[in-house]
C-alpha positions in Angstrom: 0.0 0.0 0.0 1.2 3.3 -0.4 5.0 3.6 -0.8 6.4 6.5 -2.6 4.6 9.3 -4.5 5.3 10.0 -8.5 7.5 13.1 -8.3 5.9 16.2 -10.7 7.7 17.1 -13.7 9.0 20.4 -12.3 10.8 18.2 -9.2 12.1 15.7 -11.9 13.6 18.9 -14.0 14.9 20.0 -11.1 16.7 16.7 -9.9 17.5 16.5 -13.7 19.5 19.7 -13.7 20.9 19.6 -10.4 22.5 15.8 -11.2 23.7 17.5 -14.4 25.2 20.7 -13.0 27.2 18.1 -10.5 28.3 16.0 -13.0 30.0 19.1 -14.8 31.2 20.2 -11.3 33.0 16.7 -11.0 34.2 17.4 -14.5 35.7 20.8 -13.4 37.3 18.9 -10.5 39.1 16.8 -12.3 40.5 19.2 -14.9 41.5 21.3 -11.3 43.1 18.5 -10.2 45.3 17.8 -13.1 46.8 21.4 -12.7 49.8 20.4 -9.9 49.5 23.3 -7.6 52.6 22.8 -5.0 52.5 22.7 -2.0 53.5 25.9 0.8 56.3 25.0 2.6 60.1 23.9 1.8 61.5 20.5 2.4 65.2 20.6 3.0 66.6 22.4 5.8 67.8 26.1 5.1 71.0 27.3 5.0 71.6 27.8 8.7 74.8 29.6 8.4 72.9 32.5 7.7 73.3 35.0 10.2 70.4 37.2 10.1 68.0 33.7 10.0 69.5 32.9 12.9 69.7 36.5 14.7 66.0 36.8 14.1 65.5 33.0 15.9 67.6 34.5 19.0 65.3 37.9 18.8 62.6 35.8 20.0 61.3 35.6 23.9 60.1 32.0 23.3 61.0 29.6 20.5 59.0 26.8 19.1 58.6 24.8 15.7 55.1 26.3 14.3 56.5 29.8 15.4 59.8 29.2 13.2 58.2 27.2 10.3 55.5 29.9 9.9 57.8 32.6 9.9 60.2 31.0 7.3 57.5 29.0 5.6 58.6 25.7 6.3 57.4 22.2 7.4 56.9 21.6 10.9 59.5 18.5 11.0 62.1 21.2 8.8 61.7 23.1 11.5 62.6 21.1 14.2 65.5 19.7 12.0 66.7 23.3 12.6 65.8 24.2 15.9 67.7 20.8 16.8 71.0 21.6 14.9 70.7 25.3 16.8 70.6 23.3 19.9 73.1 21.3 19.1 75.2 24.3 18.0 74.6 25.9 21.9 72.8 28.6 20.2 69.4 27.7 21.9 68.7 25.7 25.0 65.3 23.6 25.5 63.3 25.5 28.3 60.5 23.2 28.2 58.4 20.4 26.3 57.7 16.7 25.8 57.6 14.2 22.9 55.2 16.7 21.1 56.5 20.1 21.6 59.5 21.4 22.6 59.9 25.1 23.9 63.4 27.1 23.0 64.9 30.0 24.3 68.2 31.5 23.5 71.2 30.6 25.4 72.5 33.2 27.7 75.8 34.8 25.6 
């Protein structure tokens, strides 16, 4: 008994339209997809010999990985990669942190 009413012609030109205007949507996708946008943020490690890099690092009250990879537009890993060679290099002790984030400050001169 019952079950589901026949839809009117304007609701099946409707659904008609919409399911085409999607499909050409999807089309557009895929075209979008096929142009290679890349991606923000550098891989390799930056030249760390660079004095004023570094100087601007040291400027800084407190020191962390998303503070130093925004500022230089760099991964979050990069970033550590640096802040742990700065370490390393005595140029920056570890104030604070765990496995997930670390805290830096600079080394009193």
């Amino acid at each position: 008994m019952g079950g589901k009413k026949k839809p009117t012609l304007s609701q099946l030109e409707r659904q008609q339209r919409l399911r085409e205007e999607k499909e050409k949507g999807e089309r557009g996708k895929k075209e979008a997809q096929k142009a290679y946008a890349p991606r923000l943020g550098s891989i390799s490690l930056p030249n760390i010999d660079d004095e004023s890099m570094v100087q601007e690092i040291l400027s800084l009250k407190a020191i962390t990985p998303y503070v130093v990879a925004s500022k230089y537009n760099l991964r979050i890993g990069v970033a550590k990669q640096l802040l742990r060679v700065l370490e390393q290099r005595k140029l920056i002790k570890q104030v604070s942190g765990n496995a997930h984030l670390r805290v830096y400050a600079p080394a009193a001169a």
